[in-house]
N, C-alpha and C positions, 0 to 999 in steps of 0.2 A: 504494500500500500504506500502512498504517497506522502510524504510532509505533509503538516499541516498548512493548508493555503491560507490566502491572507482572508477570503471569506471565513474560515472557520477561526482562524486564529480572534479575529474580529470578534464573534460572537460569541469564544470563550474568555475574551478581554470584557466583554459587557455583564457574562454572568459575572467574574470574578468580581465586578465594581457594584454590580447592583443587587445581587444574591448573596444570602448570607453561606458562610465557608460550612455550609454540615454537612457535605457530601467530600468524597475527592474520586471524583468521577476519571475512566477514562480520557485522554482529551481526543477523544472521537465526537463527532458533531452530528447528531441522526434526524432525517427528517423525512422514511420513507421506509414501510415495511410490509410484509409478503411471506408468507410462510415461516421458513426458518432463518428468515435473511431480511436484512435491514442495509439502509444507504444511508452513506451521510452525505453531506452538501457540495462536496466535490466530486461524488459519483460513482466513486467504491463501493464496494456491495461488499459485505460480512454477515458471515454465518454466526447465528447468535447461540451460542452457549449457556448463555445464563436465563434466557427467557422470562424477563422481569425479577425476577427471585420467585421464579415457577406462574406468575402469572398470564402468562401467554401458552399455558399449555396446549393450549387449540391450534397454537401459529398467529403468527402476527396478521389481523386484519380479515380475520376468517371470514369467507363471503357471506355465509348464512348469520353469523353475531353482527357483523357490518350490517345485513339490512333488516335484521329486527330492530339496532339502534336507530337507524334514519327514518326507520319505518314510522314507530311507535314516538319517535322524537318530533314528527308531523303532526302527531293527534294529541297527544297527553303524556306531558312530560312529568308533572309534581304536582301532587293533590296536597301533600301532608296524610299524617294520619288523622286529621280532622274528621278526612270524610272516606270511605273505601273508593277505591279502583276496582278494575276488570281484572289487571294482569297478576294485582297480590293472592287471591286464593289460588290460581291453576299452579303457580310456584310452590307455594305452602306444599299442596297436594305431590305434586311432581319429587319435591324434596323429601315427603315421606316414602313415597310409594320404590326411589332409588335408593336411599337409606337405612331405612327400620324407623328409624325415633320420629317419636307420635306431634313432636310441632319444633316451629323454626319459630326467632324472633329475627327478623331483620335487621343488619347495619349496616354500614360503610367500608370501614374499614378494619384490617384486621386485627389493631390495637382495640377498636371498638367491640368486636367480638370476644376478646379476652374480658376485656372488663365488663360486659354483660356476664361472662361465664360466673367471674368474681363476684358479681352482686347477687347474682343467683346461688350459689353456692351459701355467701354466709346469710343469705335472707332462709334459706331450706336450713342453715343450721339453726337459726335459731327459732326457727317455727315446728319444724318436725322433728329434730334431733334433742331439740332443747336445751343449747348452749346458754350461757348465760351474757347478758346483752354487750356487746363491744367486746366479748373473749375470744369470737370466733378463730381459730389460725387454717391455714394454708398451708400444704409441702410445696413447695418447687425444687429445682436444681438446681447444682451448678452447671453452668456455662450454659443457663438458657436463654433463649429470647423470644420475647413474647407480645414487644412490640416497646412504643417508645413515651409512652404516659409516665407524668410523675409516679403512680402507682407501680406500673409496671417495672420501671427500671428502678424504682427501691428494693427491689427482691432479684436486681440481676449482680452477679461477681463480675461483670465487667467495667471499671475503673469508671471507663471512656463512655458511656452508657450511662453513670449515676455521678459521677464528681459533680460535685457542686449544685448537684440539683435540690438537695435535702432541704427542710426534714421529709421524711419519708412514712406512707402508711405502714403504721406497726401488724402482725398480724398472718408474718410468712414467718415462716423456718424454710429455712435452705440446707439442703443434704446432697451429697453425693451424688449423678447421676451414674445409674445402672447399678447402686448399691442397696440392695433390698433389707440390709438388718440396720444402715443406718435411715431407712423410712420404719419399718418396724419400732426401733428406739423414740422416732422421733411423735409418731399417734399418739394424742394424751386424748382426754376426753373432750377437748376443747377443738381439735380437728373436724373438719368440716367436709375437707377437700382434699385430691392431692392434683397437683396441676402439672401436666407433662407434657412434651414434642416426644412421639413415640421415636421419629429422627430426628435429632439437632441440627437442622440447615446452617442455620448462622455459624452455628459452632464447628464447621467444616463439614456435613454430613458424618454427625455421631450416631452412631448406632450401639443402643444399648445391647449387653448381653441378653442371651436367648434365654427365656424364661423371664425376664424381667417385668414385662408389659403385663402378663399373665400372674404374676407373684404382686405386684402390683392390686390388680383385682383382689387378687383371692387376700390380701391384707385390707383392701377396704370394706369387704366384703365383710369378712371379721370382725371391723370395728364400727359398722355402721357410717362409712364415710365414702363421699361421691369418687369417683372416677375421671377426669377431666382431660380429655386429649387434645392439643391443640393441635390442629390437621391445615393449619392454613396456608404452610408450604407444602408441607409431604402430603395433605392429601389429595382426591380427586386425581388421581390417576398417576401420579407422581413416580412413587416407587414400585410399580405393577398392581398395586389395589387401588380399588374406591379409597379406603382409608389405611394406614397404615397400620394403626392397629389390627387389622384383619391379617396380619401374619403370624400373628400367636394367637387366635382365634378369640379374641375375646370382644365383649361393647364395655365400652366404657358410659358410665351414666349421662356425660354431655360430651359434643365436640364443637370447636371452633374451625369454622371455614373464610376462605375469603379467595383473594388472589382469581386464581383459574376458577373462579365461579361466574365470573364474567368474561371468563376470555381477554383479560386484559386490556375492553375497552370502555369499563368502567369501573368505578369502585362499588364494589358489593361484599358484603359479607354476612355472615348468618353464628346465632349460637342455637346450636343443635340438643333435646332431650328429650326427654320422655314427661309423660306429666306432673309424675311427682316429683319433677324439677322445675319445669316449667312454670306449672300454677302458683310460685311462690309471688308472681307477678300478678298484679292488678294495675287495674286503668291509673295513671299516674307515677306508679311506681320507676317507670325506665320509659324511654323512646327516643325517636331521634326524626328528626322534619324531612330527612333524605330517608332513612330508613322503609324499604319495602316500597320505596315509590315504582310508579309504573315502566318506568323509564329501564331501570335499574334493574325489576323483575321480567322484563320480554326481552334482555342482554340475558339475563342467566338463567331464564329459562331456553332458548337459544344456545349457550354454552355447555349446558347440560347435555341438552341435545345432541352435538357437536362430540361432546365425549363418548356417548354410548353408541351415536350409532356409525362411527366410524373405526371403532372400537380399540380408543383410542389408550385405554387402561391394559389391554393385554399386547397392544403395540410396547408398550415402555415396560413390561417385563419382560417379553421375547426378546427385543432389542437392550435391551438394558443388562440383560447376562453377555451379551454378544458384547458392548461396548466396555464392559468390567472389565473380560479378558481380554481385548486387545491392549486396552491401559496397561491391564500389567505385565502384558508382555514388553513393554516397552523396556528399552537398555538403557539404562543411564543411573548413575550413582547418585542424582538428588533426591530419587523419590524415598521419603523413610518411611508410608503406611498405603494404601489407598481399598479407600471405604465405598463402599454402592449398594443401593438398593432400587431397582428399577433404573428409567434414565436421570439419575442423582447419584452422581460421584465424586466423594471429595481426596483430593491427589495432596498429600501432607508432605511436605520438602524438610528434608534435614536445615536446621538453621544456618549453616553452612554454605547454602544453595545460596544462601545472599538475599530470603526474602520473594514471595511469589509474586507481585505486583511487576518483578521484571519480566517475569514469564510472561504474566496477561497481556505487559507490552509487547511484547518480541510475536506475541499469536497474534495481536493487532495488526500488526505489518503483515500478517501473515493472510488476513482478510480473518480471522476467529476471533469474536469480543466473549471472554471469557471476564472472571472477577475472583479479585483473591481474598480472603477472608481469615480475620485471626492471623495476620504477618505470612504463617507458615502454608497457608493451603489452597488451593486452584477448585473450585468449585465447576462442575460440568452438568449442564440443566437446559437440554435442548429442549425444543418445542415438542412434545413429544405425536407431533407429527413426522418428523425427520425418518428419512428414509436411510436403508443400508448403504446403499450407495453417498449417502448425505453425510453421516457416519463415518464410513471408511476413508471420506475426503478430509476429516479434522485428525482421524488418528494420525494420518501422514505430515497433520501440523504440529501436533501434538510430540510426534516421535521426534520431528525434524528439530524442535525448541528446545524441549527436554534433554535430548541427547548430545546437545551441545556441551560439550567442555571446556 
C-alpha cells in the first residue's frame, strides 16, 4: 500500500486537532466498504480483519441490512417508547424463537446492555433472593471488558481503562479468570450474580479452561445466584455458535448482545433472560429513547436474518479450524501462544517481538487492517462471511510479516 497522501494525511491532521486522543487508530483513512474489504480515500482496498470488534459479522454493507435501513429509514425512524411501533414485537418474537430466553429489553449499545444486565441482577437480588438493600455484590474477572461506563470500568484490572476515573460503584469482587475455587471462595450470601465473557476478546481472545463455563453454572446453581454471559463480541456466530456458551452446553440465566446484531450499521443491542429475571422490571424502572426503536429493530431483524440463513454461524467454525491451523503452522520465532475459537484468533508475540502494533503496520502495507491489543497480541476477526480463498490470501500476509526476522 501506499504513503499516506496529503488527502489522508489532511484529514488525520483534523481529527488529531478537533477529536479528543481516546482512540490510537491505524492511520489508515476509510470511506468505503463491501464484504470483507474496505477502501480508504486514496483507493487501496484492504481486507479487514478485525470486522469492527466483530460487529460487521455479516460483511461490510450487507445488501439485505442496507435496505431494511433505507427502507424502514423512509417510513419510521423513532417513536420513543412513549408509544409502540410495528417493527419492536416481530424482533422480541424472532429473538426468542432463535435463542431460548423468554424476553429481550432493548438498547444501544453494548456498554448499555451490560448495565441493564447489572441492574437487573441486583434488582432480582434483592426482590427474590432477598439480599439486604445496597449489599448486593457481583463476581467479575480479571482482565475483563465489559464496556467503558464509570460502572463498568471500576471493576476492570486494567490501569488504562479506570485511572482516574474514580470513585467507583462499590459492589464487584474480582477473581481470577478460569479459576473456579477462587469464584467458589469468593459467593457469600450477599452475591447476586456472576458476570462473565465466556471468550475474553479485548483481553487477546482468552479462553477459559474446559469445564469452566459449566462449573461456573453448576456453583450458581448451588448458591442461588444468576449466571450472566456477556456475548456481545463472541456471540452470534463469532466463534462457531449462536452463543459461546453453547460449547460446554450450558444457559446461562441472562446474556448481553450487541455489535453483529445489526450488522454493523447501526447500534443495537439487547439484555437477554428469562422471566424470572426479566420481571424485576416495571414501567419506569430502566429505558432508553433509542432503545427498541423501529429503525434499529428492521436492521437487526435483517441481520438476524442474514446470519441464519446464509449460515453464516457454521461458516466460522468450519473455516475457523481451517484458519487456526494455518496460523500455527506459520515459522517464525515471535509467536509465544495463539488462541481461537471459530473465526476469533488471538496471535500472542513474545515481548521480545518489539510489541504487535508493528505487525498490524507492516499487514497495513500489506493491504490487511488487523488491530493489536494488550501491547502483546494481533487479534484476527474477519467478517465471517470470508471465503477460503479470502483466507488463504491473509495467511500469505500473515506468514510473509511474521516470518520476518
Amino acid at each position: 500500500m501506499t504513503a499516506a497522501t496529503k488527502k489522508s494525511e489532511a484529514l488525520i491532521a483534523m481529527e488529531g486537532e478537533f477529536g479528543a486522543h481516546n482512540y490510537h487508530p491505524l492511520d489508515v483513512v476509510l470511506c468505503k466498504g463491501e464484504g470483507c474489504y474496505v477502501w480508504d480515500v486514496d483507493g487501496n482496498r484492504y481486507m479487514d480483519f478485525l470486522a469492527a470488534y466483530s460487529a460487521v459479522n455479516q460483511g461490510h454493507n450487507h445488501p439485505k441490512i442496507v435496505t431494511a435501513l433505507t427502507k424502514q429509514a423512509g417510513e419510521l425512524a423513532l417513536t420513543s417508547r412513549a408509544f409502540r411501533n410495528d417493527k419492536f414485537p416481530p424482533l422480541l418474537e424472532k429473538l426468542h424463537r432463535l435463542t431460548g430466553f423468554e424476553k429481550a429489553l432493548m438498547m444501544n449499545s453494548g456498554a448499555e446492555a451490560v448495565e441493564t444486565a447489572l441492574k437487573a441482577a441486583r434488582k432480582w437480588g434483592y426482590e427474590q433472593k432477598g439480599i439486604a438493600e445496597n449489599k448486593a455484590e457481583i463476581i467479575v474477572f480479571d482482565g475483563n471488558f465489559h464496556g467503558r461506563t464509570t460502572t463498568i470500568v471500576g471493576f476492570s484490572d486494567d490501569p488504562v481503562s479506570h485511572g482516574h476515573f474514580g470513585p467507583f460503584s462499590p459492589g464487584f469482587m474480582r477473581v481470577g479468570y478460569g479459576d473456579l475455587k477462587a469464584v467458589a471462595a469468593a459467593v457469600n450470601d450477599n452475591t447476586c450474580a456472576v458476570l462473565v465473557e465466556p471468550v475474553q476478546g479485548e483481553g487477546g481472545v482468552i479462553i477459559p479452561p474446559k469445564g469452566f463455563l459449566k462449573g461456573l453454572r453448576e456453583l450458581c446453581d448451588q448458591h442461588n445466584v444468576l449466571l450472566i454471559c456477556d456475548e456481545i463480541q463472541s456471540g452470534l456466530g463469532r466463534t462457531g455458535k449462536m452463543f459461546a456458551f453453547e460449547h460446554e452446553g450450558i444457559r446461562p440465566d441472562g446474556v448481553t448482545i450487541g455489535k453483529a446484531l445489526s450488522g454493523g450499521v447501526y447500534p443495537v443491542s439487547a439484555f437477554l433472560a428469562n422471566n424470572r429475571v426479566m420481571d424485576v422490571f416495571t414501567p419506569g424502572t430502566h429505558g432508553s429513547t433509542y432503545g427498541g426503536n423501529p429503525l434499529a429493530c428492521a436492521v437487526a431483524d435483517a441481520a438476524l436474518d442474514v446470519l441464519i440463513d446464509e449460515n453464516l454461524i457454521e461458516k466460522s467454525a468450519t473455516l475457523g479450524e481451517y484458519l487456526l491451523e494455518k496460523v500455527k503452522a506459520i515459522d517464525t520465532p515471535h509467536i509465544k501462544e495463539i488462541r481461537g475459537s471459530g473465526l476469533w484468533i488471538g496471535i500472542e508475540l513474545h515481548p521480545e517481538a518489539g510489541g504487535a502494533r508493528r505487525f498490524c503496520e507492516r499487514l497495513q502495507e500489506e493491504g490487511m487492517l488487523c488491530k493489536e491489543t494488550h501491547t502483546h497480541t494481533i487479534r484476527l476477526a474477519p467478517p465471517l462471511v470470508a471465503t477460503k480463498e479470502q483466507l488463504d490470501w491473509a495467511i500469505e500476509r500473515l506468514d510473509k510479516v511474521l516470518g520476518d526476522r
